[in-house]
Legacy VTK file of the C-alpha trace (Angstrom):
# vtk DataFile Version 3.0
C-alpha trace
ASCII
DATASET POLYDATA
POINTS 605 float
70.362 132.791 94.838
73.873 131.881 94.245
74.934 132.919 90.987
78.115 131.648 90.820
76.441 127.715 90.575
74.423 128.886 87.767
76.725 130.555 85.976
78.809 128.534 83.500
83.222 128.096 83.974
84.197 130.243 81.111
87.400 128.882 79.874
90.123 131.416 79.369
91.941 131.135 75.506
95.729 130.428 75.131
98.078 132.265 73.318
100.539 130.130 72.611
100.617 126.414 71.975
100.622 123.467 74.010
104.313 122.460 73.460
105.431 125.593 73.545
103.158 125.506 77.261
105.221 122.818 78.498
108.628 124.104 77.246
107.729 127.573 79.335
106.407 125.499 82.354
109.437 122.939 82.164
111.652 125.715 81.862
110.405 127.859 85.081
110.695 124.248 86.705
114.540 124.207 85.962
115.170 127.744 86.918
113.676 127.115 90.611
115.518 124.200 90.934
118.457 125.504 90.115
117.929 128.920 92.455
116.677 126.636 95.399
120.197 124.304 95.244
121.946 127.429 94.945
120.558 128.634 98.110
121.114 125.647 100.172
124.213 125.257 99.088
124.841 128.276 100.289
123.275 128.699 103.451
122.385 125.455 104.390
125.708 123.219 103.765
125.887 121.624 107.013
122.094 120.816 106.971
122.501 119.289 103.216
125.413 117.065 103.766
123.541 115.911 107.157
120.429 114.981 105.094
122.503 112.982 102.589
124.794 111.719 104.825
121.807 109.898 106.933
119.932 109.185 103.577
122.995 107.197 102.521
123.368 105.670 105.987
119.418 104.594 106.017
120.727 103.270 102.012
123.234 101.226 103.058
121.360 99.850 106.262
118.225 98.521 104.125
121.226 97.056 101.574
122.353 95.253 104.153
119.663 93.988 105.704
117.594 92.594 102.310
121.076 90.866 101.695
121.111 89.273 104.507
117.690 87.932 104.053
117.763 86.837 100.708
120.972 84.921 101.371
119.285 83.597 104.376
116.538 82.161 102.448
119.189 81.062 99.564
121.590 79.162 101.644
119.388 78.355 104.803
115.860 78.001 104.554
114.555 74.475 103.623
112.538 73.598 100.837
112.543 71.553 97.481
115.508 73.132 95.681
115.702 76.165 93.291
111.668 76.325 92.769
111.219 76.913 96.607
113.555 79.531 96.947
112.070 81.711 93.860
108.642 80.963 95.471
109.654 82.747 98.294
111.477 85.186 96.408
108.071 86.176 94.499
106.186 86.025 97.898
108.770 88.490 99.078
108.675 90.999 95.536
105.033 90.574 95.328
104.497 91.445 99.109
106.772 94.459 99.274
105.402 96.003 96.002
101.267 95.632 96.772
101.682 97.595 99.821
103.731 100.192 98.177
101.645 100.047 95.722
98.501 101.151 98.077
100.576 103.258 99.937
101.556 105.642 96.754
98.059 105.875 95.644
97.196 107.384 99.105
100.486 109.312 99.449
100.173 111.290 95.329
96.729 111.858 96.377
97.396 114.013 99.562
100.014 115.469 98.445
98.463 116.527 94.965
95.402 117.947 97.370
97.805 119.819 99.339
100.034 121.108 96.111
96.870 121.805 93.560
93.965 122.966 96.625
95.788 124.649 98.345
98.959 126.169 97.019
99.178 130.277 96.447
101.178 129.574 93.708
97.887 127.184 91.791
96.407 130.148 92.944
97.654 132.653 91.067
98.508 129.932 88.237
94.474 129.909 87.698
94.007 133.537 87.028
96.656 133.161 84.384
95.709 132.059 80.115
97.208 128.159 81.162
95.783 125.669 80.175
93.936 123.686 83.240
95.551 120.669 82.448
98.875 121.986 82.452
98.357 123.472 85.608
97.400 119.607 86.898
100.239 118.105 85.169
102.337 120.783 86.385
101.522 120.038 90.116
101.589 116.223 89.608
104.782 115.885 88.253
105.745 117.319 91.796
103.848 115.027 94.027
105.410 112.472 91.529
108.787 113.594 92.077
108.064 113.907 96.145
106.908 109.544 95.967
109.524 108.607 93.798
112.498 109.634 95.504
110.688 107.400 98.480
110.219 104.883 96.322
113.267 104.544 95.289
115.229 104.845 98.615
113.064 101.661 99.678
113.240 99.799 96.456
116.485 100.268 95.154
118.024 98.927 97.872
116.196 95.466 97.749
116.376 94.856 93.959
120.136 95.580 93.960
120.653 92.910 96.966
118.434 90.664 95.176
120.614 90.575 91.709
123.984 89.897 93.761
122.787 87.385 96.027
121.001 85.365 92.707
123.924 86.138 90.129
121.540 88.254 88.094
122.654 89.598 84.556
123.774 92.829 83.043
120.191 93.658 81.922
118.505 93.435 85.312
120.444 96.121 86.956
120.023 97.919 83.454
115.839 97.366 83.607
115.722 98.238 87.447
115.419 102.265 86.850
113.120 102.116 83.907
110.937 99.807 85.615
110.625 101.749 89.058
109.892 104.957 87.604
107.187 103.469 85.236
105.516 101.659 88.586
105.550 104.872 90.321
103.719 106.479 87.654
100.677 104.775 87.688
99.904 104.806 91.368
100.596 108.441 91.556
98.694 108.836 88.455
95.260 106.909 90.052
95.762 108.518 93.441
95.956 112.154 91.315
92.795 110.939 89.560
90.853 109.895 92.353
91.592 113.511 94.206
90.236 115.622 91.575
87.299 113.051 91.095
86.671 113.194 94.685
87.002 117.432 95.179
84.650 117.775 91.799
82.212 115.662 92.494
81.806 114.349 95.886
83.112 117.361 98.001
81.105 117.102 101.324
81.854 113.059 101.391
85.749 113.305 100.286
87.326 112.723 103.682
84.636 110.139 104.527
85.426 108.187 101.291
89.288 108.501 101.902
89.075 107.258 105.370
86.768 104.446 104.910
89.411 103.510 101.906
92.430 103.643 104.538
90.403 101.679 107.022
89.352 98.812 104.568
93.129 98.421 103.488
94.257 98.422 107.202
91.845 95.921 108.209
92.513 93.940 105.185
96.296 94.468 105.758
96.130 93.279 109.314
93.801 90.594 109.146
96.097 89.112 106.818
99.079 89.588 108.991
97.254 88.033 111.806
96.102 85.065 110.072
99.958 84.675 109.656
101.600 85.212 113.050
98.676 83.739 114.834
98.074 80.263 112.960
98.562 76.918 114.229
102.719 76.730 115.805
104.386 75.232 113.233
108.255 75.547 112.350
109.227 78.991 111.461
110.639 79.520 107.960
109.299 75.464 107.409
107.556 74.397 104.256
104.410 74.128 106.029
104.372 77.787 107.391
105.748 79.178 104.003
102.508 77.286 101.916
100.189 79.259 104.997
101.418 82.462 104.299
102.057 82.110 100.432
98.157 81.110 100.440
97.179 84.129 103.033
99.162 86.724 100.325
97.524 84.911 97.486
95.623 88.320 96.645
98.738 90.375 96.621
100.000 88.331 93.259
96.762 89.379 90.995
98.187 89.829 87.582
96.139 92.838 87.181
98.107 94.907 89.861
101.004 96.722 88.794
103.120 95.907 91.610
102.624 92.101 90.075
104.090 93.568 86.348
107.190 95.016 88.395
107.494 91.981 90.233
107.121 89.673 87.247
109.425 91.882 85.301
112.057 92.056 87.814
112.031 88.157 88.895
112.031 87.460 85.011
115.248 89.374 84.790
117.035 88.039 87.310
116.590 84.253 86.549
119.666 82.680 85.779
119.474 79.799 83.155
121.737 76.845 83.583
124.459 76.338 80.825
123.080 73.153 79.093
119.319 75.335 78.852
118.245 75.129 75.079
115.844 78.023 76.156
114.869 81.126 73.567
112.693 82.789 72.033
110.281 84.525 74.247
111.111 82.727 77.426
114.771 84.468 77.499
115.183 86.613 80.787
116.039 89.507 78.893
113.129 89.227 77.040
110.425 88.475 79.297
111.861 91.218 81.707
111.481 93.540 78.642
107.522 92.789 78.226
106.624 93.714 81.541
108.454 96.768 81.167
106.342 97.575 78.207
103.314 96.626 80.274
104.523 99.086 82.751
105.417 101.910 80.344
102.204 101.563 77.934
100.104 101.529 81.637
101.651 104.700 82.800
100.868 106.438 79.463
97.083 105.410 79.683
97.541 106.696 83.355
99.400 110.152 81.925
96.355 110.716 79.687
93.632 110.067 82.485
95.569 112.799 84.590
95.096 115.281 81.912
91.838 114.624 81.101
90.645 114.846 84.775
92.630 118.402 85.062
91.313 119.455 82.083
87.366 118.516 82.570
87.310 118.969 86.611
90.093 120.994 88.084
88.226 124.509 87.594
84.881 122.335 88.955
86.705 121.099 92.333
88.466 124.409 92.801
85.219 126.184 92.378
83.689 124.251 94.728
86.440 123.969 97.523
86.807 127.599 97.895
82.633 128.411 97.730
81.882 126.028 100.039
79.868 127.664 102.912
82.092 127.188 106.436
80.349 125.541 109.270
79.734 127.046 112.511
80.893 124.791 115.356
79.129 124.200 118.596
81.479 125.307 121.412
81.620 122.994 123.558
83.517 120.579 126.249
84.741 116.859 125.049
84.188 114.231 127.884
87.561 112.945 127.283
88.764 116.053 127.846
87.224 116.569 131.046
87.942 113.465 132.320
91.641 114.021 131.259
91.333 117.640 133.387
90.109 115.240 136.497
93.066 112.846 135.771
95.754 115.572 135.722
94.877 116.169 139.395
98.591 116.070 140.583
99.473 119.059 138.042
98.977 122.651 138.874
95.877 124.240 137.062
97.693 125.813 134.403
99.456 123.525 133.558
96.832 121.331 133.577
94.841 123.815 131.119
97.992 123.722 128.765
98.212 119.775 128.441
94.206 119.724 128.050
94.832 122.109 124.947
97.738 120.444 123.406
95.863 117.427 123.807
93.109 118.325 122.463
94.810 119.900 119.187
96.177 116.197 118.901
92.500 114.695 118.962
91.228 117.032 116.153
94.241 116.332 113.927
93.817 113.087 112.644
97.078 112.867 110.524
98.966 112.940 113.625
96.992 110.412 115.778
96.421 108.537 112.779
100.035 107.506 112.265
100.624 107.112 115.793
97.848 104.212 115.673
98.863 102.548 112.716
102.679 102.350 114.006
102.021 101.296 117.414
99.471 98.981 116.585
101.590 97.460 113.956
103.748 96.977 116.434
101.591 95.986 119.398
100.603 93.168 116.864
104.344 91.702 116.396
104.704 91.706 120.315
101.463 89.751 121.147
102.683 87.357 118.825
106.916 87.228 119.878
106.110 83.819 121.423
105.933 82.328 118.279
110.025 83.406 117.723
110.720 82.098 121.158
112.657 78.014 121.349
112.043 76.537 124.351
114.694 75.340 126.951
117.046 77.911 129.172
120.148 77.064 127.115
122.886 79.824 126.579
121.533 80.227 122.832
117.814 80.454 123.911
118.629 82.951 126.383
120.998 85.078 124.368
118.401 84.845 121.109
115.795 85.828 123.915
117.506 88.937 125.321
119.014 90.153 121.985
115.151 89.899 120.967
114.121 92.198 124.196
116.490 94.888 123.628
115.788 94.909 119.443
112.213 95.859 120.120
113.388 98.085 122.921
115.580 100.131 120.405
112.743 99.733 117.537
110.637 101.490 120.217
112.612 104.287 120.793
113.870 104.592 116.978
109.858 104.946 115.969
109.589 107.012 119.296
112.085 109.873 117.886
110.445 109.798 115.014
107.222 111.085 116.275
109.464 113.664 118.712
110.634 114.743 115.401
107.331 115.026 113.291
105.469 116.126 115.766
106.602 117.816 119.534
109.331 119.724 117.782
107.459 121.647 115.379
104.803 122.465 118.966
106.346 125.773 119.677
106.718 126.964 115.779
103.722 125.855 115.016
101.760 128.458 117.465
102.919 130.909 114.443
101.129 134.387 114.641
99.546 133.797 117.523
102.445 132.982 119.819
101.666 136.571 121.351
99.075 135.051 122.891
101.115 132.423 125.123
103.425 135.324 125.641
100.477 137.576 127.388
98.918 134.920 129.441
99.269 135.523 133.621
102.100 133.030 133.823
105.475 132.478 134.084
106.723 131.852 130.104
108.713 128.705 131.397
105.611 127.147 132.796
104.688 127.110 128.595
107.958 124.925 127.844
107.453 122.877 130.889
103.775 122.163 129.693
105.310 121.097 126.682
107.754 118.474 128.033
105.798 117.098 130.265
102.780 116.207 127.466
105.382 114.893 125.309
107.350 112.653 127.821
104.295 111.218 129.470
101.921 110.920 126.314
104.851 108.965 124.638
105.681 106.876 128.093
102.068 105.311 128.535
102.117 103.934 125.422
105.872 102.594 124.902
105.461 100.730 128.528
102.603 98.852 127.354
104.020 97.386 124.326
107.554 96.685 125.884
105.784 95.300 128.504
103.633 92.968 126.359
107.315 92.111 124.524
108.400 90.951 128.110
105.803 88.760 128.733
105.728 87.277 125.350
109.297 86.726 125.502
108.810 85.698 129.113
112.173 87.050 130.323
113.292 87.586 133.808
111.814 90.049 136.371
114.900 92.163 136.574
114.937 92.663 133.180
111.932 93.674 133.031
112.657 96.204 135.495
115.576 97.088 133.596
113.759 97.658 130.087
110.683 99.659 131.946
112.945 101.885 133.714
115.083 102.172 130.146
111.822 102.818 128.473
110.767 105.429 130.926
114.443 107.304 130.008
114.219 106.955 126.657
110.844 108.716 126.708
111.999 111.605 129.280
115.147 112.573 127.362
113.784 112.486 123.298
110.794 114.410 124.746
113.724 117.123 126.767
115.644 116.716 123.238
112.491 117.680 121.047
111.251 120.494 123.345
114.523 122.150 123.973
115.578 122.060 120.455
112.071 123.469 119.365
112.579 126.298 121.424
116.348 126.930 120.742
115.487 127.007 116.624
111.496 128.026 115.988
110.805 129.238 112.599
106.960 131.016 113.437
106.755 131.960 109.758
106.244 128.331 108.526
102.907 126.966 109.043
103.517 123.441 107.453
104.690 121.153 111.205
106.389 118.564 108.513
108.744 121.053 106.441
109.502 122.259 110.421
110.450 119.088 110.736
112.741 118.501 107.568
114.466 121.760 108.455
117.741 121.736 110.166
116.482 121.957 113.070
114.133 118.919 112.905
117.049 116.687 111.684
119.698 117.391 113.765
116.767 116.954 116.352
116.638 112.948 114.599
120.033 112.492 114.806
120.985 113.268 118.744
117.694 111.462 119.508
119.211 108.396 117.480
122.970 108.706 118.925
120.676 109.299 122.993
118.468 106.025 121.842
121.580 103.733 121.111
123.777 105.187 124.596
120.808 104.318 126.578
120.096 101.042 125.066
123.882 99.958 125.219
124.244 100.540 128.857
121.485 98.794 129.977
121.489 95.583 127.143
125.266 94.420 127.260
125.200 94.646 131.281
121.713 92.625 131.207
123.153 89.971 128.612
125.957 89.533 130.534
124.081 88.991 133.540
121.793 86.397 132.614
124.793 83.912 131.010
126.701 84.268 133.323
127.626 80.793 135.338
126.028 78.811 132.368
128.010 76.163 130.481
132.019 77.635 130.195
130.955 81.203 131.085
131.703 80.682 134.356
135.511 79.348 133.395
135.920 82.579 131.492
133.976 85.628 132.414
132.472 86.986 136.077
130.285 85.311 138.449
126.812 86.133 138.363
127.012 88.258 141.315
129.656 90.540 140.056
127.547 90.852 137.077
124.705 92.371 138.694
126.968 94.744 140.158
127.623 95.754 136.726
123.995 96.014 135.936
123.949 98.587 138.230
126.936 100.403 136.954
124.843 100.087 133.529
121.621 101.647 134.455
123.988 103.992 136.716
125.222 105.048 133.794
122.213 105.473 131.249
120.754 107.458 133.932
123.438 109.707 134.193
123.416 110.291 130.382
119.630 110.641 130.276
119.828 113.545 132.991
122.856 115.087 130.751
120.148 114.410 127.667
117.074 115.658 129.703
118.580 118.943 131.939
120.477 120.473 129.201
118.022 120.819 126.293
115.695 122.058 128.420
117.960 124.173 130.035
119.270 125.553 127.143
115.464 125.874 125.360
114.430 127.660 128.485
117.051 130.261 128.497
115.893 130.835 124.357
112.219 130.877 125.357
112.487 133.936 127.244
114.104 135.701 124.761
111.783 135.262 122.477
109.859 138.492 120.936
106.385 138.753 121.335
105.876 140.073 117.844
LINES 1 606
605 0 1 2 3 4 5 6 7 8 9 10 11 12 13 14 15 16 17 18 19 20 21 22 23 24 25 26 27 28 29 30 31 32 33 34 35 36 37 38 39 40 41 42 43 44 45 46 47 48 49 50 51 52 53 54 55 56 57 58 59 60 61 62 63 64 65 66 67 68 69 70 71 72 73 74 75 76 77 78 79 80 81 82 83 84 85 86 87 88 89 90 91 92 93 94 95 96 97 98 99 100 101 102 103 104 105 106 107 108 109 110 111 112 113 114 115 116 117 118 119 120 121 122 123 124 125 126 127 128 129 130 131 132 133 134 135 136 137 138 139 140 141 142 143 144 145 146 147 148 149 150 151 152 153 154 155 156 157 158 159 160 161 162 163 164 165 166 167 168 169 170 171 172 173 174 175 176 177 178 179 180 181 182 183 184 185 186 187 188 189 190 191 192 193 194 195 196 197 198 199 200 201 202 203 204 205 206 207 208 209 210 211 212 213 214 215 216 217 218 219 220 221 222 223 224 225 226 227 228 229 230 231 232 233 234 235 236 237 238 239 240 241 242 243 244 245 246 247 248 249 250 251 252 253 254 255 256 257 258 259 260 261 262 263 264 265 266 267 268 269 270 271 272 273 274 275 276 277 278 279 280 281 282 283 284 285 286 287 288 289 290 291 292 293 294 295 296 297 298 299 300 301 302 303 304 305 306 307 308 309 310 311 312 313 314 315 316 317 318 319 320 321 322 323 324 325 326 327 328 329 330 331 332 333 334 335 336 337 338 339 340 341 342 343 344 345 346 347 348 349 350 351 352 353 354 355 356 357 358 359 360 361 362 363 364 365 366 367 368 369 370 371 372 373 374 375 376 377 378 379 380 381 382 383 384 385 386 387 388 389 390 391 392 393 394 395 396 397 398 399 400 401 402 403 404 405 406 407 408 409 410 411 412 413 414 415 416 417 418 419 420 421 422 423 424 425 426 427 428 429 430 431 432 433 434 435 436 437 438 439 440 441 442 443 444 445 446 447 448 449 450 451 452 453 454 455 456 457 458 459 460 461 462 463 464 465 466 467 468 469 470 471 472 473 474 475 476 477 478 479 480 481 482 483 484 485 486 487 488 489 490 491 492 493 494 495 496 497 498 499 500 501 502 503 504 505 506 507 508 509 510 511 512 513 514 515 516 517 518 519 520 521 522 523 524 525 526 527 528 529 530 531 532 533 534 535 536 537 538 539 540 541 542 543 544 545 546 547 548 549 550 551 552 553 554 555 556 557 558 559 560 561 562 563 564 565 566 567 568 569 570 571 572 573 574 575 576 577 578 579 580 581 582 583 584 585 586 587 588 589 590 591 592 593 594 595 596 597 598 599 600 601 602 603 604
């Protein structure tokens, strides 16, 4: 009989009041914070100034780019006037906030399950006379802190382009910061909710409930973006396609989402009233902007007392039954896949073989990493099946240029999501084997054959996968056979040297002690890993696009007066792809030379 079921959660008294709770708790927060900036200040300058350095970079990029846009649709895009353009405008807010909005209930919630479950620290915090809900609150306000800053690198960026390019007021940029962190709050808040709820009282069903929720907002989410892109060809941008798509993300301006208050509240803000408007009252800018921040703020107070109440009432319950939950025995045993992987592998020797069958099969049974790889490429497999609908028809010089600059964008967006998975994920590979990296060390092998293993999972897991979709881009775009050529062979470089850069770099700088793959992968290591796979990606790229595009204009309308004949172009093609290849052996032989050489100095213990 299992007593502990029976037997009632005693709950411990406090000594001291709640304020003077939260004072001591706020308090110990301030104190880390200021040890842990100490610390990387001092020991981790170069790594600090990188991250904000590429934070402000990645900034400034998105600033840019919603600028663009939004004067774009201002100055360029059709449509009956003023009213048209803040349509589109509230298509565009209301859009960008919904699936933020989703994606912070899903983010607080893992994170808060990670933090509160299974943290030493909420750990020890449980044996101590705290309060239960401070301990919740306590671990909240850090997976609040980890979405906001997110939040805010993405949205900041797009309000402040939005108040320049419309002329927006003093009080919009002034409402802007109160408004984001009071949107944050509440989807963090539900998604903190909805993990206790889900540990407490459903625990054997939790990850089937949180999947089937991800999976119903994907399909949703796609099925919507399919209806768009694969609709009846009308003109792009037209008044016709923008009444389609405004009435396919009709569900995404419900006034009863919050992403619709902070939408409402921000376009409110920024509307400019002529000089000969007689409008007050209620309907001023600055006013209506100011009532859906008070939406917002009294929301994420309701949504501050439901996290409480939830910590106080279930944390104990949920922890209680995480950690007594009986383990399950599993049945040893062969996957099919795997085996017909093994059979497929046939070119490999047999241990090697035996190491890419295990590395692939720790990627099957970790669905946050194959997960993300799905939802990426698929997102993008999507856009490509669709690039015809971006494509004019004709061979003229501006068709052909538009087409090409197209090509070698999703080329580069390839290998930019490409490093990013290098990053997350085959960096942290030799770290990650932790305490029982021994065991590699021992085996009847030569240690290199390990690394190699490595490499060669990375480069051609990632290659299979990045052909296909440029390939579908190429025949969407339908672009000439040598280009084709050009952008598989780029593709398969690309993939070769950001898997050589990820391996050797993982071996040069492993950190065995950390067992989390994604705090790996924020280390120093992990970013200067991002940024030499970013500086490899555009080299490549540049040698290979500029050489193509020069190629296929030449000898078309005054080219020919002014530049090379076609001929003398392809010779340069060749120089070009000469020359990426050159860099890619550079970017392949010397990581790996260099991670070798660490490898086998590596201690066993």
């Amino acid at each position: 009989m299992n007593t502990l079921d029976e037997s009632p959660i005693v709950t411990p008294r406090h000594s001291v009041s709640d304020e003077a709770e939260a004072q001591l708790f706020w308090r110990m927060r301030l104190r880390i914070g200021r040890t842990y900036l100490r610390q990387v200040f001092r020991t981790a300058r170069l790594r600090s100034a990188l991250i904000v350095g590429l934070s402000l970079l990645f900034w400034s990029g998105l600033f840019v780019l919603f600028y663009q846009g939004f004067y774009f649709v201002k100055n360029h895009v059709g449509g009956a006037g003023d009213a048209y353009h803040a349509q589109t405008f509230k298509l565009v807010f209301h859009l960008f906030f919904a699936s933020l909005n989703m994606m912070l209930v899903f983010s607080s919630g893992i994170i808060l399950y990670g933090t509160l479950f299974r943290s030493p620290e909420c750990r020890l915090l449980l044996t101590l006379p705290v309060r239960d809900e401070r301990i919740t609150l306590h671990k909240f306000q850090e997976a609040l802190m980890f979405s906001c800053w997110g939040f805010f690198l993405l949205a900041s960026p797009m309000m402040l382009a939005y108040g320049i390019v419309v002329g927006a007021q003093w009080y919009y940029y002034a409402l802007m910061v109160p408004m984001i962190v009071a949107f944050v709050y509440i989807p963090c808040a539900l998604g903190a909710v909805f993990c206790i709820l889900l540990v407490a009282k459903f625990p054997k069903m939790k990850l089937a409930i949180v999947a089937a929720a991800a999976m119903a907002a994907i399909v949703a989410a796609g099925k919507a973006i399919w209806t768009t892109v694969s609709g009846p060809q009308i003109e792009l941008f037209g008044n016709e396609w923008f009444q389609q798509t405004l009435r396919t993300f009709q569900f995404t301006q419900q006034e009863w989402l919050p992403s619709s208050w902070l939408s409402n509240g921000l376009l409110e803000a920024g509307r400019t009233l002529p000089a000969s408007s007689t409008t007050s009252g209620f309907d001023l800018p600055l006013v209506q902007g100011c009532m859906y921040l008070a939406v917002l703020i009294m929301n994420a107070m309701i949504c501050h007392l439901l996290v409480v109440k939830s910590g106080k009432a279930w944390l104990r319950e949920a922890y209680s039954t995480l950690e007594c939950a009986p383990k399950r025995n599993r049945k040893i045993k062969v996957a099919r896949i795997d085996t017909l992987l093994y059979k497929l592998l046939f070119a490999f020797p047999q241990p090697v073989r035996l190491l890419l069958v295990k590395d692939w099969r720790l990627l099957r049974r970790d669905p946050v990493q194959w997960s993300q790889f799905l939802i990426f490429f698929g997102l993008l497999g999507l856009y490509f099946l669709n690039l015809d609908r971006f494509r004019s028809q004709g061979n003229d010089l501006g068709n052909i240029t538009w087409v090409n600059m197209v090509s070698f964008l999703n080329l580069a967006v390839v290998g930019l999501i490409l490093s990013t998975f290098t990053t997350r994920f085959i960096f942290p590979m030799i770290s990650l084997e932790g305490q029982r990296f021994w065991v590699l060390g021992l085996l009847p092998l030569p240690r290199e054959t390990i690394l190699w293993s490595k490499f060669v999972f990375a480069a051609l897991g990632s290659w299979v996968p990045c052909a296909a979709l440029i390939l579908a881009s190429d025949l969407m775009l339908r672009i000439d056979l040598l280009v084709v050529g050009v952008h598989q062979f780029t593709c398969l470089l690309l993939c070769v040297g950001l898997a050589s850069i990820a391996v050797g770099l993982g071996a040069i700088m492993p950190d065995f002690r950390e067992p989390s793959p994604s705090k790996i992968a924020a280390g120093f290591g992990g970013t200067l890993n991002l940024v030499l796979s970013a500086l490899y990606i555009i080299l490549i790229v540049v040698c290979t696009a500029l050489p193509c595009h020069f190629y296929l204009i030449a000898g078309r309308g005054k080219i020919s007066e002014t530049f090379l004949h076609p001929d003398q172009w392809r010779h340069w093609l060749v120089y070009g792809t000469g020359t990426a290849l050159l860099i890619a052996a550079v970017a392949t032989i010397v990581p790996l030379a260099m991670g070798l050489r660490a490898f086998r100095r590596l201690e066993l213990s």
